[in-house]
C-alpha positions in Angstrom: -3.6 5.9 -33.2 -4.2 4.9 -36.8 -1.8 5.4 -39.8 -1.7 3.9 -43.1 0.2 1.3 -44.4 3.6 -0.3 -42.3 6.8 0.6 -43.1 9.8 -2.1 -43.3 12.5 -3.4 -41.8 15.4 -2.2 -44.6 19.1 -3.1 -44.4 21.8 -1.9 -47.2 22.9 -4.6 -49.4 26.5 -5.4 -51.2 25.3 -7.9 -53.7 28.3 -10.9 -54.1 31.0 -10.2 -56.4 31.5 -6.6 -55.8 27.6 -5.6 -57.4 26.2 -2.1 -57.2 25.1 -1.0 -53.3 21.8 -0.9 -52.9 20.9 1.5 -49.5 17.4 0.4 -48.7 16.5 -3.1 -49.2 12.8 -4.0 -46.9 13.7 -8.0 -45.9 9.9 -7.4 -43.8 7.2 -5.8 -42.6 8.1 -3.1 -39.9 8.0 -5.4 -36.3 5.2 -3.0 -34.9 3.1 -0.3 -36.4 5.1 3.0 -36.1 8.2 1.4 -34.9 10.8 3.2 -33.9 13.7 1.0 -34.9 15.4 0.7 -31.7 16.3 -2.6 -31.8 17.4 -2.9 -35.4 20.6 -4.4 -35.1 19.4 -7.3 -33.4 16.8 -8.0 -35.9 19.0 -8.0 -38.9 21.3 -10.7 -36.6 18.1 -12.6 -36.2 17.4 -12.9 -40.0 20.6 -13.6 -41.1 20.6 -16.8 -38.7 17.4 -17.6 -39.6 18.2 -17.1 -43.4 21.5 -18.9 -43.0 22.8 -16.5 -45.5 26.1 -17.1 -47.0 28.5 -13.9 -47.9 30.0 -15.1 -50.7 26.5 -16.1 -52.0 23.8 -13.2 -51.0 26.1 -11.0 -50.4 26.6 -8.7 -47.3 23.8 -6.5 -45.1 24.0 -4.0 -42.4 21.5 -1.4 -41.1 21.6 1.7 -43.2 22.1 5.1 -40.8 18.8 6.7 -40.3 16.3 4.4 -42.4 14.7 2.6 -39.7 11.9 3.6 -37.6 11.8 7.6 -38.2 8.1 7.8 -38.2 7.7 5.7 -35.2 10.1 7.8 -33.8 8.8 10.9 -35.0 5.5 9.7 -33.2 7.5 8.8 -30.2 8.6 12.3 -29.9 6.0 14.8 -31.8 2.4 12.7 -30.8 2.8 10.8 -28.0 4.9 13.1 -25.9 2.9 16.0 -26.1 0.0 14.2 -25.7 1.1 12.6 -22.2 1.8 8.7 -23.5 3.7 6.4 -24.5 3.9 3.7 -26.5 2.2 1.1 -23.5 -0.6 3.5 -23.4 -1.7 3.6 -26.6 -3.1 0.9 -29.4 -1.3 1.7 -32.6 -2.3 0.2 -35.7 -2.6 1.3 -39.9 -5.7 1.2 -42.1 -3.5 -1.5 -44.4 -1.1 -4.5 -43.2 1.8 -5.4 -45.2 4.8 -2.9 -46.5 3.8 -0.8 -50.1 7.2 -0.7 -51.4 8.3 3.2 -53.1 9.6 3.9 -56.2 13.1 3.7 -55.6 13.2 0.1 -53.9 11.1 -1.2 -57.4 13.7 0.1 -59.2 16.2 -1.6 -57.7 14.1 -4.9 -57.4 14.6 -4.7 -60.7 17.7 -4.0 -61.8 19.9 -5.5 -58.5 17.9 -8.1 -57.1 15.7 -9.6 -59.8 18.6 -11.5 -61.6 17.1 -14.8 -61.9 19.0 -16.5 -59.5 17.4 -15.2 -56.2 13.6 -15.8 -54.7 11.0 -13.7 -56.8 9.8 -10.5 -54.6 6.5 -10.1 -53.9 6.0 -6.7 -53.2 3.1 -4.5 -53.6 3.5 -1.0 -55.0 3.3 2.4 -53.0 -0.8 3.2 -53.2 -2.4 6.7 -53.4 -4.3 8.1 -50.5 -7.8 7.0 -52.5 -6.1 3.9 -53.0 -5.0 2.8 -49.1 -8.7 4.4 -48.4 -10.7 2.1 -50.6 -8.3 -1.0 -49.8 -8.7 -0.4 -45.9 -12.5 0.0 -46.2 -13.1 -3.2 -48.6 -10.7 -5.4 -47.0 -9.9 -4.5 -43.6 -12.7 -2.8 -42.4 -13.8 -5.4 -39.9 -10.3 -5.8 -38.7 -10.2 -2.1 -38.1 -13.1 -2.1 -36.3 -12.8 -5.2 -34.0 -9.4 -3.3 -32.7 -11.7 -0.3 -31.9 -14.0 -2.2 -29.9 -10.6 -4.0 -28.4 -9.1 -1.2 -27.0 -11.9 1.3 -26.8 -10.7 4.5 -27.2 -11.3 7.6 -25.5 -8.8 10.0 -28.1 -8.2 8.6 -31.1 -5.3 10.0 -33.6 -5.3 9.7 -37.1 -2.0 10.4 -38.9 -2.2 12.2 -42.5 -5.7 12.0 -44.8 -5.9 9.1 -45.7 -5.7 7.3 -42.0 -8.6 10.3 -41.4 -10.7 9.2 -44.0 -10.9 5.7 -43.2 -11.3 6.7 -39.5 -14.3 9.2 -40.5 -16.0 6.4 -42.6 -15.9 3.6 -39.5 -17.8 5.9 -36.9 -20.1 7.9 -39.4 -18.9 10.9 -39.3 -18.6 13.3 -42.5 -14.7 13.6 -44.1 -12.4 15.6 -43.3 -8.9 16.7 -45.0 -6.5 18.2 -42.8 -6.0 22.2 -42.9 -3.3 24.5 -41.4 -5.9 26.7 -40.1 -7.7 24.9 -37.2 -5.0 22.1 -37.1 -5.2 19.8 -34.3 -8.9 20.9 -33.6 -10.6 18.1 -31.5 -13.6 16.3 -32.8 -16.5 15.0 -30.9 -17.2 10.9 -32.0 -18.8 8.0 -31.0 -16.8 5.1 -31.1 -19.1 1.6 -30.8 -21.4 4.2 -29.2 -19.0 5.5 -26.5 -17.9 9.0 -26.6 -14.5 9.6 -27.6 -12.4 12.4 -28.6 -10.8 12.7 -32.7 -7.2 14.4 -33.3 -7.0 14.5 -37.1 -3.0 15.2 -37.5 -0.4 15.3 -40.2 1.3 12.2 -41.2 5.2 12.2 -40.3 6.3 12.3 -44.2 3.4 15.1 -44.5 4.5 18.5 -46.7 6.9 21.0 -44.6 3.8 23.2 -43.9 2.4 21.1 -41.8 5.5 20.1 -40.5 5.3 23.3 -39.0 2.1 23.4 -38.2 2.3 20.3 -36.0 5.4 21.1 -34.3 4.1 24.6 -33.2 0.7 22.3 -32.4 3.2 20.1 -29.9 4.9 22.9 -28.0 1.2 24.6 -27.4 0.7 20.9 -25.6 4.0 20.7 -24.5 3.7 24.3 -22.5 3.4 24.1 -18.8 0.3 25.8 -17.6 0.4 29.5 -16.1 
């Protein structure tokens, strides 16, 4: 399975001395591509030890209701389920390797964090879809395909357009974008010349129509035969 760029490990912050909340903080790259956040807790416990982080300096941290691992387990539940796997079956990895950080957590790099007392951030901005493409093929492109020929697919399942395009360019095949009509059609591919079998599907943050579209894909695979 092949997305595009991690997600993070976020906790919500309480600067020291009463400062402004800030909801989503990323402290790291998500532990596992399409995590599911399950174990959350007991990595924000882990960092704070490691950190030695002091209250009354760095403030306080907890995890934030709901803002770790909803893709992963949107994939749990929506990919892997109706496909008949689970997450020991199946190699799951992103066209990029390190955390893109959105809109809203730059903004409040710089206006909560960024005070000149605390360790500069060094995070990347959120790239378009030509720009995770053109990253993944120029820089990762061996990467990517030494993890194909490591776990040598038979199905392989690209999440949103710009994990398909990168996909399509490492076996040869022409692009595709995904469509409503025809969604989830499977495509024929060699993969380091072994025949394997392409699910081009929506990414979990993809527009409400394809929302729909792949949850009325999943019950069709979820439907017990007649």
């Amino acid at each position: 399975m092949l997305g595009a760029y991690p997600s993070a490990l976020h906790v919500e912050w309480r600067p020291p001395a009463g400062g402004k909340l800030v909801r989503a903080l990323p402290i790291d790259d998500e532990p596992e591509p399409f995590w599911n956040g399950e174990d959350a807790s007991d990595r924000l416990a882990a960092w704070i030890s490691s950190t030695r982080l002091d209250p009354d300096r760095d403030g306080t941290f907890r995890i934030p209701s709901g803002l770790n691992g909803p893709s992963g387990a949107w994939v749990d539940r929506n990919v892997l389920t109706p496909l008949g796997q689970s997450r020991a079956t199946t190699w799951i990895t992103d066209c990029l390797d390190t955390y893109r950080m959105s809109t809203g957590v730059e903004a409040r790099i710089a206006d909560t964090y960024d005070n000149g007392t605390r360790p500069g951030a060094r995070l990347l901005p959120h790239p378009s879809e030509s720009a995770v493409v053109a990253e993944a093929l120029n820089e990762h492109h061996s990467r990517l395909l030494d993890e194909l020929d490591l776990c040598r697919p038979t199905v392989v399942v690209t999440l949103g357009n710009a994990a398909a395009r990168v996909f399509s360019e490492l076996v040869g095949v022409p692009q595709r974008k995904l469509t409503v009509a025809g969604y989830g059609q499977r495509v024929e591919v060699a993969v380091n010349g072994s025949a394997a079998i392409w699910l081009p599907l929506a990414h979990p943050a993809a527009p409400p129509r394809y929302q729909m579209t792949h949850e009325l894909w999943a019950a069709t695979r979820q439907r017990p035969a007649q």
